[in-house]
C-alpha positions, -999 to +999 in steps of 0.1 A: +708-498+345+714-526+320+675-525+311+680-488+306+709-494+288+693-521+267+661-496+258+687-469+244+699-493+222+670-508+207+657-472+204+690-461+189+686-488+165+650-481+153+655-448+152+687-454+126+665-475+108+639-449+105+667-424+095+682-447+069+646-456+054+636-422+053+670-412+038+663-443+007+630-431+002+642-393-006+670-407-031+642-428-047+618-401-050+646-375-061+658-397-086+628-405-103+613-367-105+649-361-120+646-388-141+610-391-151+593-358-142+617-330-153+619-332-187+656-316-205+655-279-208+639-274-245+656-247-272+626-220-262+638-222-228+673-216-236+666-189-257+640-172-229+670-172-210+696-159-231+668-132-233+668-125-199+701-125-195+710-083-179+730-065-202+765-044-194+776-068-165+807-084-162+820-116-181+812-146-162+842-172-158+840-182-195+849-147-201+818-142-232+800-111-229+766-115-227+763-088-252+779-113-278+758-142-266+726-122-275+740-115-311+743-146-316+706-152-320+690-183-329+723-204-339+747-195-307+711-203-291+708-239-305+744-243-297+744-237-259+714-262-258+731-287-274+757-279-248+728-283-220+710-317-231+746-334-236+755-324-199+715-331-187+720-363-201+753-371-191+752-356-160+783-346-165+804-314-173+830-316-203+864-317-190+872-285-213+840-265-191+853-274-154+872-245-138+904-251-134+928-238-100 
């Protein structure tokens, strides 16, 4: 019983070990395709977006038609990308574009 008891454990324990190296190695990896692999979303892509963005829908949270994003053109483009690379880089929203209960 106590060898039985004793071979759970260790197995237990490797197997944790296996979990917790295999969990390290996935941050690593993750990290450094985020970091060093996907480059920030450049203006063209932005704007290929804003393209493809469906017409006559409802406002999102923000409340902006898309209508009136897509009038914008090439300046309100440039805008939302600066918008994207400063929270890409940052990795962080602006307070003023969290939603708020």
């Amino acid at each position: 019983m106590l060898l039985a008891l004793t071979n759970m454990i260790y197995e237990l324990k490797h197997n944790l070990h296996y979990v917790c190296v295999c969990v390290c190695m996935y941050v690593c990896v993750y990290v450094y395709i985020y970091i060093y692999i996907i480059p920030e979303p450049s203006a063209a892509e932005v704007e290929l977006a804003i393209d493809k963005l469906k017409s006559h829908k409802s406002p999102g949270i923000d409340q902006i038609p898309t209508e009136l994003i897509k009038a914008g053109g090439r300046t309100i483009c440039l805008e939302i990308h600066k918008i994207i690379t400063s929270i890409w880089k940052k990795e962080k929203l602006p307070e003023s574009g969290r939603n708020q209960p």
